[in-house]
KOLGU-4560 file (N, C-alpha, C; in nm, 3 decimals, padded with zeros to 5 digits):
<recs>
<n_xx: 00.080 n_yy: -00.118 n_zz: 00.000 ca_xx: 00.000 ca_yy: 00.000 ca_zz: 00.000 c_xx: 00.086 c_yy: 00.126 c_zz: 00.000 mol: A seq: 1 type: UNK>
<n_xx: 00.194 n_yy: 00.138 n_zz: 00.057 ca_xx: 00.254 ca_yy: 00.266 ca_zz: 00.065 c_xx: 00.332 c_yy: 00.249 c_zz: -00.070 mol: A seq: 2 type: UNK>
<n_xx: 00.378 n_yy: 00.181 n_zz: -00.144 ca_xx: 00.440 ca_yy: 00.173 ca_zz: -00.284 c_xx: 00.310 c_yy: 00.264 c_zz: -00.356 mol: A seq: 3 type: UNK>
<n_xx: 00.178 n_yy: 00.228 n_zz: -00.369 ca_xx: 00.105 ca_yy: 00.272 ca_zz: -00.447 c_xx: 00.086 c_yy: 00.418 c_zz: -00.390 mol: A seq: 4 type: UNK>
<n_xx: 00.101 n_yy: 00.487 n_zz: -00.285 ca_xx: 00.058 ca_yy: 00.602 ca_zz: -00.213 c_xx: 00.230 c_yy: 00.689 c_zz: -00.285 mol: A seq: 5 type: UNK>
<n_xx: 00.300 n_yy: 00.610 n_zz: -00.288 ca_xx: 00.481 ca_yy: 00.662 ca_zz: -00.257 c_xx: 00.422 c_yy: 00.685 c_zz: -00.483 mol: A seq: 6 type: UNK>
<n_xx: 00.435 n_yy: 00.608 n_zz: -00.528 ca_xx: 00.384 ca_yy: 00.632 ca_zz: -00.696 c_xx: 00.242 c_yy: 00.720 c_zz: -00.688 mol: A seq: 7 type: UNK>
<n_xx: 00.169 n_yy: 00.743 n_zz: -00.603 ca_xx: 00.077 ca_yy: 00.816 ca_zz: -00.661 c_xx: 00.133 c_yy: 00.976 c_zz: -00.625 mol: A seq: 8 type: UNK>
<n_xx: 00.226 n_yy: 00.949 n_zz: -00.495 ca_xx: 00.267 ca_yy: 01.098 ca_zz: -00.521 c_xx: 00.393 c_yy: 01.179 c_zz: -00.594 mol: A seq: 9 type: UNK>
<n_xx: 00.430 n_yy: 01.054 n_zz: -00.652 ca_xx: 00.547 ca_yy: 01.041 ca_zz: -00.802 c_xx: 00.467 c_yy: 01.149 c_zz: -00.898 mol: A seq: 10 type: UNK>
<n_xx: 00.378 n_yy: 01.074 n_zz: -00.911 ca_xx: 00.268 ca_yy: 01.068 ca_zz: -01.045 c_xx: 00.233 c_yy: 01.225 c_zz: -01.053 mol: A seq: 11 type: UNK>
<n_xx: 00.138 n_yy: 01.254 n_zz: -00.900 ca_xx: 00.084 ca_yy: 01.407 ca_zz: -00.910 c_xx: 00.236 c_yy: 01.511 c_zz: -00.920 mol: A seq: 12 type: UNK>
<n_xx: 00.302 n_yy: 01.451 n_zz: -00.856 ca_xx: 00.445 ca_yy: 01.589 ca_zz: -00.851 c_xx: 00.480 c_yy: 01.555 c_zz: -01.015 mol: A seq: 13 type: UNK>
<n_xx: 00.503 n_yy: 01.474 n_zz: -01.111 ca_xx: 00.523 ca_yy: 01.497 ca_zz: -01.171 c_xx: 00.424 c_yy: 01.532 c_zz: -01.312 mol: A seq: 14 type: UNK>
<n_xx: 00.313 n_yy: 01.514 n_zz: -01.296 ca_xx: 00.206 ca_yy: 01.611 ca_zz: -01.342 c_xx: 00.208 c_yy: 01.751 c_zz: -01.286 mol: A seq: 15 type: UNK>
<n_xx: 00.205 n_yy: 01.781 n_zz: -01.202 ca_xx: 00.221 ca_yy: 01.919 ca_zz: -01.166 c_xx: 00.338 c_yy: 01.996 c_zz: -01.237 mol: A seq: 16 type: UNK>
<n_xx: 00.464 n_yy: 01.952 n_zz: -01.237 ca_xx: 00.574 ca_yy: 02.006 ca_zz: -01.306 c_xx: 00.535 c_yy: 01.963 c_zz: -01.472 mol: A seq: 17 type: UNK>
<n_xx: 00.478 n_yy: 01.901 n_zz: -01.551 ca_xx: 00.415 ca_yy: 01.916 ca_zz: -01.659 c_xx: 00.337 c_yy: 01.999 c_zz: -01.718 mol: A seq: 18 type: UNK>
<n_xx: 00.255 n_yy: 02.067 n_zz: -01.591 ca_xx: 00.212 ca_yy: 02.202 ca_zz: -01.603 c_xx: 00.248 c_yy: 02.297 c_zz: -01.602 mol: A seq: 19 type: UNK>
<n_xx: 00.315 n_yy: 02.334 n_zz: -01.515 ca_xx: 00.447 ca_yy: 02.413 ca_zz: -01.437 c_xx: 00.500 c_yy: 02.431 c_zz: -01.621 mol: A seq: 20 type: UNK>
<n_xx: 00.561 n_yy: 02.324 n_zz: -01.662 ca_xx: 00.646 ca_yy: 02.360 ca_zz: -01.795 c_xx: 00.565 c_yy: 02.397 c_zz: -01.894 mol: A seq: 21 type: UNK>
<n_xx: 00.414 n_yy: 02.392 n_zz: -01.914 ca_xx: 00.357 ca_yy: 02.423 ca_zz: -02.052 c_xx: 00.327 c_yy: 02.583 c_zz: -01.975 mol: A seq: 22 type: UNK>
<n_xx: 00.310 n_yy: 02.571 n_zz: -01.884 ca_xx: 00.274 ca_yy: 02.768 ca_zz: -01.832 c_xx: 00.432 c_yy: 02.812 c_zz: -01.842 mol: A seq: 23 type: UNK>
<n_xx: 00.501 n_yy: 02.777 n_zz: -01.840 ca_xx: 00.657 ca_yy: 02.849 ca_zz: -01.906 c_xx: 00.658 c_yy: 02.851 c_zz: -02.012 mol: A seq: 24 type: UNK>
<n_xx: 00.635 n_yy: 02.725 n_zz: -02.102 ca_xx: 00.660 ca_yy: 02.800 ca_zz: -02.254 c_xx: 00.537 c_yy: 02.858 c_zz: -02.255 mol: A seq: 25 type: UNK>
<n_xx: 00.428 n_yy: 02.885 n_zz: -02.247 ca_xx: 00.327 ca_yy: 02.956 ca_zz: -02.303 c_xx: 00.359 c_yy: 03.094 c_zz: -02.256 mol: A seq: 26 type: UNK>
<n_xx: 00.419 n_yy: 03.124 n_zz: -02.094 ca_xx: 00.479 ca_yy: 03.303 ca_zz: -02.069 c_xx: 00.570 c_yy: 03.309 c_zz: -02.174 mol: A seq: 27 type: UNK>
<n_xx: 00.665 n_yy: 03.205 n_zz: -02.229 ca_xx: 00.806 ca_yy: 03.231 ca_zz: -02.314 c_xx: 00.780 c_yy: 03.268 c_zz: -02.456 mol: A seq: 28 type: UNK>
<n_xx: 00.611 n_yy: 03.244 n_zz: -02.488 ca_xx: 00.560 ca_yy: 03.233 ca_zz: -02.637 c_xx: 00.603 c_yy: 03.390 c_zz: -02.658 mol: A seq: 29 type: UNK>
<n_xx: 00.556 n_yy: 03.518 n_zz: -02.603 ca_xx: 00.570 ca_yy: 03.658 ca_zz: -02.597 c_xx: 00.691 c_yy: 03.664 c_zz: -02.668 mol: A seq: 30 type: UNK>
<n_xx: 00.824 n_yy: 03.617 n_zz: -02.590 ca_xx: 00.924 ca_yy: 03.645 ca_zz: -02.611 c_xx: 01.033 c_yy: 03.603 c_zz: -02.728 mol: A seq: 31 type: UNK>
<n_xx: 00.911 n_yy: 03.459 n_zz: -02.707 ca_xx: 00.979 ca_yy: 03.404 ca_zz: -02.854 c_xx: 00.910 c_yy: 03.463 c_zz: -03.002 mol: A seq: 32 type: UNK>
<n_xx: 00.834 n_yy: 03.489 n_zz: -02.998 ca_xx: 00.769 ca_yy: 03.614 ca_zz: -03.123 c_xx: 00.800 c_yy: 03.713 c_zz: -03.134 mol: A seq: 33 type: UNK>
<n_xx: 00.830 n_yy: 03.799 n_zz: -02.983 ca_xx: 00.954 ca_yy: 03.896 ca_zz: -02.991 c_xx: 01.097 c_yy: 03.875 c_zz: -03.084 mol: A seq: 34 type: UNK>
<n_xx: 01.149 n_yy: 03.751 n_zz: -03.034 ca_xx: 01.261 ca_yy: 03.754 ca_zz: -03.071 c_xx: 01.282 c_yy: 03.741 c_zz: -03.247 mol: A seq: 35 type: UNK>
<n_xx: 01.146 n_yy: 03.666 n_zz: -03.256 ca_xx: 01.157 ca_yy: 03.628 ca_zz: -03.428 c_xx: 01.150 c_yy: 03.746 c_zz: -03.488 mol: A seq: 36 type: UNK>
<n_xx: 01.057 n_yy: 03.862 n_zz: -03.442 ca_xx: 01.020 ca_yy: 03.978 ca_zz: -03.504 c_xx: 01.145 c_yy: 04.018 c_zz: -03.474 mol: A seq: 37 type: UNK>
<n_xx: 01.222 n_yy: 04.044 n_zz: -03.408 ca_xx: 01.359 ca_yy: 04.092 ca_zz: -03.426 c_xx: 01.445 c_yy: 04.054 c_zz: -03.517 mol: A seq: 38 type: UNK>
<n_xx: 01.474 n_yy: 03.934 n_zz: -03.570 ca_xx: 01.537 ca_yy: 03.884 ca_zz: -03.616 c_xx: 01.490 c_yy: 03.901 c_zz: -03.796 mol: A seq: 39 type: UNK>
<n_xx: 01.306 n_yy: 03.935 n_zz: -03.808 ca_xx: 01.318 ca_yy: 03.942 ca_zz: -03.918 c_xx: 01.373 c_yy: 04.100 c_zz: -03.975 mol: A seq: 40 type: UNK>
<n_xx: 01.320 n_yy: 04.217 n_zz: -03.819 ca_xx: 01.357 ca_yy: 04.313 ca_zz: -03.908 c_xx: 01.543 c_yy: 04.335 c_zz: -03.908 mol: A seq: 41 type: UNK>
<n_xx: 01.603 n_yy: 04.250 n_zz: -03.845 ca_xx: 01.729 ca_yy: 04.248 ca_zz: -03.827 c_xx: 01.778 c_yy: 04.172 c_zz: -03.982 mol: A seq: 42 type: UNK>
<n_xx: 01.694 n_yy: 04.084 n_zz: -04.028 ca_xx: 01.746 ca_yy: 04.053 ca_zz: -04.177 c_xx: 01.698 c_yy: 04.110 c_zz: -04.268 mol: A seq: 43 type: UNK>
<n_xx: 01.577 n_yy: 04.264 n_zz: -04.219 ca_xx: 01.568 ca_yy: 04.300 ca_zz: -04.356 c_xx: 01.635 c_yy: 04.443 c_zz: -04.373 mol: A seq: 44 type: UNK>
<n_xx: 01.652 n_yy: 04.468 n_zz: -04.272 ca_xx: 01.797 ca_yy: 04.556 ca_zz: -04.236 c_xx: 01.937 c_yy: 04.522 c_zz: -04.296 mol: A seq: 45 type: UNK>
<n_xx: 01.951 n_yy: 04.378 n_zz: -04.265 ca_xx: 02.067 ca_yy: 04.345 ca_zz: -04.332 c_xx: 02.060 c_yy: 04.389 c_zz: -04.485 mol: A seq: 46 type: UNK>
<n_xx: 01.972 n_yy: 04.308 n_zz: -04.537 ca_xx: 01.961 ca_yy: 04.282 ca_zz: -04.688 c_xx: 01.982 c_yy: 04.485 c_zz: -04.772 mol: A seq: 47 type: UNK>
<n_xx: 01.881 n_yy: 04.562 n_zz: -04.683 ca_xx: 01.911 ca_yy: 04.687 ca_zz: -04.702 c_xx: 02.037 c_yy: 04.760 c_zz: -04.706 mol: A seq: 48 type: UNK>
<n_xx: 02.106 n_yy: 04.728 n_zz: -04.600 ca_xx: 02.229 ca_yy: 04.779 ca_zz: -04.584 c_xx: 02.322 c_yy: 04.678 c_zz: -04.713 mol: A seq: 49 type: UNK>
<n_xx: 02.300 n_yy: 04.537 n_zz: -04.762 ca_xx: 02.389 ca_yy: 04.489 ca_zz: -04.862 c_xx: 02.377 c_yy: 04.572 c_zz: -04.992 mol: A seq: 50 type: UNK>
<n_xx: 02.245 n_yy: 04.598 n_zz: -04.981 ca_xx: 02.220 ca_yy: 04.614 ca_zz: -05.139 c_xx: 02.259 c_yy: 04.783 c_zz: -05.120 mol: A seq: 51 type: UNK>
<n_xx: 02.242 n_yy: 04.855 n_zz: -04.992 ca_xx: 02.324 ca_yy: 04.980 ca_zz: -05.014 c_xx: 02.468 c_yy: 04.996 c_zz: -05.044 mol: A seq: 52 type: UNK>
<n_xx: 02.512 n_yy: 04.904 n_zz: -04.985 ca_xx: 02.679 ca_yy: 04.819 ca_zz: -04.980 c_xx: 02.742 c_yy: 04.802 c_zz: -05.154 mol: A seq: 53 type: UNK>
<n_xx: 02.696 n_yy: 04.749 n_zz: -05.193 ca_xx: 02.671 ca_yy: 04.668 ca_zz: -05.322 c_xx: 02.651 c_yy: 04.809 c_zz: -05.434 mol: A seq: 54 type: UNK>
<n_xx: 02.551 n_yy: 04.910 n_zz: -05.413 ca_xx: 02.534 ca_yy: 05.046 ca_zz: -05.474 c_xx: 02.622 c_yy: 05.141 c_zz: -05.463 mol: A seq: 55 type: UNK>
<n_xx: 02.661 n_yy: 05.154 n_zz: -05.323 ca_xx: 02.827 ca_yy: 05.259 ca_zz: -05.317 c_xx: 02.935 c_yy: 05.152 c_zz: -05.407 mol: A seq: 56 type: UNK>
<n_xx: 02.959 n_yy: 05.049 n_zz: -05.397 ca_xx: 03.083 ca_yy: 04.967 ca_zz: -05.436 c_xx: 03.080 c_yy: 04.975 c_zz: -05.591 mol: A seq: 57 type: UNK>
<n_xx: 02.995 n_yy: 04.975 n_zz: -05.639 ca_xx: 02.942 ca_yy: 05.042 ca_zz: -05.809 c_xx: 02.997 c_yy: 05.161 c_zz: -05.814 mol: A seq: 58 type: UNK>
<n_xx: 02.914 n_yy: 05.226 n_zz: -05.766 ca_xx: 02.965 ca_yy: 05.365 ca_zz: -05.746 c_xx: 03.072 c_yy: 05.420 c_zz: -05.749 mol: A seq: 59 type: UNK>
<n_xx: 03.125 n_yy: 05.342 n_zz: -05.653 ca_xx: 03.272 ca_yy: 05.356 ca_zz: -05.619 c_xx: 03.406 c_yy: 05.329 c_zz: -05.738 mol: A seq: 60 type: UNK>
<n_xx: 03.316 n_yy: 05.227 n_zz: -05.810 ca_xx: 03.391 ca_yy: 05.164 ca_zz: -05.911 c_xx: 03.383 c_yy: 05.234 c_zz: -06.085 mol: A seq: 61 type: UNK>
<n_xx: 03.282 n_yy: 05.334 n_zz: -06.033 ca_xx: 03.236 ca_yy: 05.416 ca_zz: -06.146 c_xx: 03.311 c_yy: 05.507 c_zz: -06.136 mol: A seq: 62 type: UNK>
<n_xx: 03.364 n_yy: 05.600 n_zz: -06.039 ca_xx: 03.369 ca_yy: 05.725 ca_zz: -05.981 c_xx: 03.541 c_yy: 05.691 c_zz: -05.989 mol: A seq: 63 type: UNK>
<n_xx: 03.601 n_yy: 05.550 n_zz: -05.974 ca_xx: 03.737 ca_yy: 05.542 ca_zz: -05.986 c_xx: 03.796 c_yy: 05.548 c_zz: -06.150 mol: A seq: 64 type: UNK>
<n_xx: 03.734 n_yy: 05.483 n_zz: -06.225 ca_xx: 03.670 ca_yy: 05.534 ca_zz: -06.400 c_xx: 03.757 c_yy: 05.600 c_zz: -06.439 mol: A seq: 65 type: UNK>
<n_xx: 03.603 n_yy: 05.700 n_zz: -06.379 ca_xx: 03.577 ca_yy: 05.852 ca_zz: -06.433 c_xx: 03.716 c_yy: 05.898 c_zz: -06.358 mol: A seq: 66 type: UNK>
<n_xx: 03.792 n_yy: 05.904 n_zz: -06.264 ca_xx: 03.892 ca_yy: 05.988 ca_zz: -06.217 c_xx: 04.068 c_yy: 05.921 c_zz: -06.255 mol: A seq: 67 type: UNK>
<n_xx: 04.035 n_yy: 05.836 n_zz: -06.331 ca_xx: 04.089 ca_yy: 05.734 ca_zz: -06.390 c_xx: 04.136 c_yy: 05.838 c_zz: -06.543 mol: A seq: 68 type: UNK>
<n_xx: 04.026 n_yy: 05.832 n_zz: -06.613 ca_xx: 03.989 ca_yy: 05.925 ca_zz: -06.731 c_xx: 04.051 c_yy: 06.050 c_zz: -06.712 mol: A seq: 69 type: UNK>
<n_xx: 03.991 n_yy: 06.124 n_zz: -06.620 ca_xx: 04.030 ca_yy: 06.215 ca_zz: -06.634 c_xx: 04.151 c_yy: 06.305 c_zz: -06.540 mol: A seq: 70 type: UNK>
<n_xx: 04.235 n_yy: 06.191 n_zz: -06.514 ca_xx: 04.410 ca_yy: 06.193 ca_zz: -06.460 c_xx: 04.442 c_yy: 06.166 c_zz: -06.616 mol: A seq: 71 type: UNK>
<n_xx: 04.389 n_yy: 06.053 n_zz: -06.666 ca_xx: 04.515 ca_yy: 06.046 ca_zz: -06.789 c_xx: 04.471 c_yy: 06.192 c_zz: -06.870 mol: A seq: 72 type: UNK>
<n_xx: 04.371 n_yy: 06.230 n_zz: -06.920 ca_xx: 04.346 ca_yy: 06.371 ca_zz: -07.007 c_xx: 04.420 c_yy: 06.429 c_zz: -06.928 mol: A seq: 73 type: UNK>
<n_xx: 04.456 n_yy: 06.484 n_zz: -06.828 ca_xx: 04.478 ca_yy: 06.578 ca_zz: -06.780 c_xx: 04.664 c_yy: 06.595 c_zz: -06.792 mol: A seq: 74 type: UNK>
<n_xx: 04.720 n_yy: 06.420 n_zz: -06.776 ca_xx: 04.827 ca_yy: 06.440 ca_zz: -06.842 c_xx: 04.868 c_yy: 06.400 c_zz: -06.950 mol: A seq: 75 type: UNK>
<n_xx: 04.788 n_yy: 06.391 n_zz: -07.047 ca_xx: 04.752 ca_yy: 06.412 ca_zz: -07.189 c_xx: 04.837 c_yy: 06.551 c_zz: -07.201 mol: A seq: 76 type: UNK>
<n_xx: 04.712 n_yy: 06.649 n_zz: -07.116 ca_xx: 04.712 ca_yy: 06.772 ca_zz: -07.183 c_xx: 04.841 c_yy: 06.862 c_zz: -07.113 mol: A seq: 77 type: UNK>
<n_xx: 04.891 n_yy: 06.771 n_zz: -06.986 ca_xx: 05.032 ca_yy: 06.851 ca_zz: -06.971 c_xx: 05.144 c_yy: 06.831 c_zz: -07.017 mol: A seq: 78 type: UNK>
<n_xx: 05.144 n_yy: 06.719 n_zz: -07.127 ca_xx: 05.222 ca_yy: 06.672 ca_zz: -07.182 c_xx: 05.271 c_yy: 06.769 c_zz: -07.322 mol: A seq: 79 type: UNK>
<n_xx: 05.110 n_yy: 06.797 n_zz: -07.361 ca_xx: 05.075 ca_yy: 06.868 ca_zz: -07.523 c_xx: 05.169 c_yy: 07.021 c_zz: -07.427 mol: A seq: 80 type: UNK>
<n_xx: 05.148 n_yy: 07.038 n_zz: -07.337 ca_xx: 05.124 ca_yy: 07.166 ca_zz: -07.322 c_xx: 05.301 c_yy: 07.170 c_zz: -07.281 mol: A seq: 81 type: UNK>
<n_xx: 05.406 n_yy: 07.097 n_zz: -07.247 ca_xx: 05.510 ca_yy: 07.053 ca_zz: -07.244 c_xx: 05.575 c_yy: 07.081 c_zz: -07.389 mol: A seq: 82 type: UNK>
<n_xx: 05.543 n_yy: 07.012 n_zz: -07.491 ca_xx: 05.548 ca_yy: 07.028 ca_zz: -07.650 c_xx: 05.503 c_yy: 07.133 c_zz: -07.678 mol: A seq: 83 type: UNK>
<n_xx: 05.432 n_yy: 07.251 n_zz: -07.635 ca_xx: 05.423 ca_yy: 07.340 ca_zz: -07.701 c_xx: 05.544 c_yy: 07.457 c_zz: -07.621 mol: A seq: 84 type: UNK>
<n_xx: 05.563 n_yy: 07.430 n_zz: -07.496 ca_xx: 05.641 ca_yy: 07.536 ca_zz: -07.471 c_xx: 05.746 c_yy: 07.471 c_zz: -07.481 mol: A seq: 85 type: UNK>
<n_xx: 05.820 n_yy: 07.386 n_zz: -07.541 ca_xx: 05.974 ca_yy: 07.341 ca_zz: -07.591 c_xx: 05.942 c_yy: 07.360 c_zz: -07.752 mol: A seq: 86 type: UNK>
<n_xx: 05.853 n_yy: 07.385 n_zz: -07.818 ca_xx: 05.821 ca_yy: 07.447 ca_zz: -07.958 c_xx: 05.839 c_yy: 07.589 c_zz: -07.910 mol: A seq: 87 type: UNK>
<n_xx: 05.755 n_yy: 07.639 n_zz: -07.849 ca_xx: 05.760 ca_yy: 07.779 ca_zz: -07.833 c_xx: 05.936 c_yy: 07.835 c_zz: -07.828 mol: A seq: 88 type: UNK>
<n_xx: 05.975 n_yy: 07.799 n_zz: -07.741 ca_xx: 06.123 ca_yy: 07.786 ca_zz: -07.697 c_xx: 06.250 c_yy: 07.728 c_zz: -07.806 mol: A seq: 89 type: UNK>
<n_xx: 06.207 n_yy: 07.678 n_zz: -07.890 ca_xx: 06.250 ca_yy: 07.666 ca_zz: -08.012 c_xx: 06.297 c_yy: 07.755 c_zz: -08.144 mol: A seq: 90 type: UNK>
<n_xx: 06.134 n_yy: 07.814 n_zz: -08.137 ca_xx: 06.102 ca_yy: 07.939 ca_zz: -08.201 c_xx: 06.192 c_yy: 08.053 c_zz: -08.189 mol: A seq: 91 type: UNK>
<n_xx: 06.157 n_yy: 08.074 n_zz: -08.052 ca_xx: 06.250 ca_yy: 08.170 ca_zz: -07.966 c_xx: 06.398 c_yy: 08.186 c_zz: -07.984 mol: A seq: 92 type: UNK>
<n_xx: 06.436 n_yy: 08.062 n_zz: -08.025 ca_xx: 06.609 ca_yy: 08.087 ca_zz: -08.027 c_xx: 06.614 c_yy: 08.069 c_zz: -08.158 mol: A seq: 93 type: UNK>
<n_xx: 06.538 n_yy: 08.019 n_zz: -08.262 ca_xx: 06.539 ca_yy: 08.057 ca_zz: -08.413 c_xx: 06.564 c_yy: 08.199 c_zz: -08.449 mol: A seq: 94 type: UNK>
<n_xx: 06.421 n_yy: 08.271 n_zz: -08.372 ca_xx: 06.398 ca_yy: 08.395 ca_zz: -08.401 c_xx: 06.479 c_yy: 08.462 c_zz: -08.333 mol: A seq: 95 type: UNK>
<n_xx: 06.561 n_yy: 08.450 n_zz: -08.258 ca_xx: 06.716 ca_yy: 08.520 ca_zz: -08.196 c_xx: 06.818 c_yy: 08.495 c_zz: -08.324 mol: A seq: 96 type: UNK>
<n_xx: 06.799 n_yy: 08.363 n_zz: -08.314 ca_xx: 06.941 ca_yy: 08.372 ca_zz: -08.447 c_xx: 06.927 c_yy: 08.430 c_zz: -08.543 mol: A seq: 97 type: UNK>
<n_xx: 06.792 n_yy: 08.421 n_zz: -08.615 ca_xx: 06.788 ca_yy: 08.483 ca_zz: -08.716 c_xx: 06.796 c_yy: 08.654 c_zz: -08.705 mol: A seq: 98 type: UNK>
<n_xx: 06.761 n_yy: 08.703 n_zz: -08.581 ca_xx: 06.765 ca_yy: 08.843 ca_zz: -08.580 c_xx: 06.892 c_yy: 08.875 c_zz: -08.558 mol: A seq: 99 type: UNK>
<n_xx: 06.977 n_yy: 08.772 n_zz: -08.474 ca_xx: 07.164 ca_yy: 08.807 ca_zz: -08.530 c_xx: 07.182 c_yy: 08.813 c_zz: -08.617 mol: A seq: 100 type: UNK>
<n_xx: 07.109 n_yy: 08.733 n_zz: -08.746 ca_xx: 07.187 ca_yy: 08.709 ca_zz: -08.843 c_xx: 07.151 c_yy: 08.848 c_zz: -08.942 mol: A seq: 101 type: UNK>
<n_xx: 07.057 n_yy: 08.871 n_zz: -08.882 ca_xx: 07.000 ca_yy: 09.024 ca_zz: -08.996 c_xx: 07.090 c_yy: 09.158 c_zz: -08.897 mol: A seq: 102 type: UNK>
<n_xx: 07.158 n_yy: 09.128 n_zz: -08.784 ca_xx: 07.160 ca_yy: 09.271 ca_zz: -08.738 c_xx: 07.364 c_yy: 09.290 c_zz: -08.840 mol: A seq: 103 type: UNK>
<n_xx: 07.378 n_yy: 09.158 n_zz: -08.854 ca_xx: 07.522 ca_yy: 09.116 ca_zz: -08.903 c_xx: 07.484 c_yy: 09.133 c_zz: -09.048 mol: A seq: 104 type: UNK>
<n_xx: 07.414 n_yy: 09.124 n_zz: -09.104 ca_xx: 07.380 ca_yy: 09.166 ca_zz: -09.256 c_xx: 07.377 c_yy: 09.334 c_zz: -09.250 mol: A seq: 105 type: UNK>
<n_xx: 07.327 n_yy: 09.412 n_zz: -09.204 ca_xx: 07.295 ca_yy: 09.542 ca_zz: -09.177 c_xx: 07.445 c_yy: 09.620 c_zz: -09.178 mol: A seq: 106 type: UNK>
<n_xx: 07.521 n_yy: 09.552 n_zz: -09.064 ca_xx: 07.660 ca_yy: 09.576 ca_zz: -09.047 c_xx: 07.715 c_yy: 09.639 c_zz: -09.127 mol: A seq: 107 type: UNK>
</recs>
């Protein structure tokens, strides 16, 4: 008789803590829907910030190009502009010699 009294109060204590655990997850349900809703706007945050990620890095890759382009024009044009003042400077000592050579004709 006390075996069946000693199991019946097995039985209720551990029914009771069966309850005990479904009233925990059911307080924990809140938190666990909390947490999912976090997590989705936390991945759609992510995905936002990639594809902003992903739009500067274009960008970025556009903008290196374009400054790409226009370093070489630029010494393109200091190059031309190099050739013209060693032409210019050319000129210059032509048009010296030759004006020796007329002031020595005059003579």
């Amino acid at each position: 008789m006390n075996s069946i009294t000693e199991k019946e109060k097995k039985l209720n204590q551990t029914l009771e803590k069966l309850k005990n655990l479904d009233l925990v997850k059911k307080d924990k349900s809140p938190e666990l829907e909390n947490l999912k809703e976090q997590k989705n706007q936390l991945e759609i945050e992510y995905k936002q910030l990639l594809e902003n990620y992903n739009f500067l890095e274009k960008e970025n890759l556009k903008l290196k190009q374009e400054f790409e382009e226009f370093k070489s024009k630029d010494e393109d044009e200091k190059r031309r502009e190099q050739k013209f003042s060693e032409k210019i400077d050319e000129l210059n000592q032509e048009t010296d010699s030759l004006l020796d050579e007329i002031e020595k004709w005059q003579m």
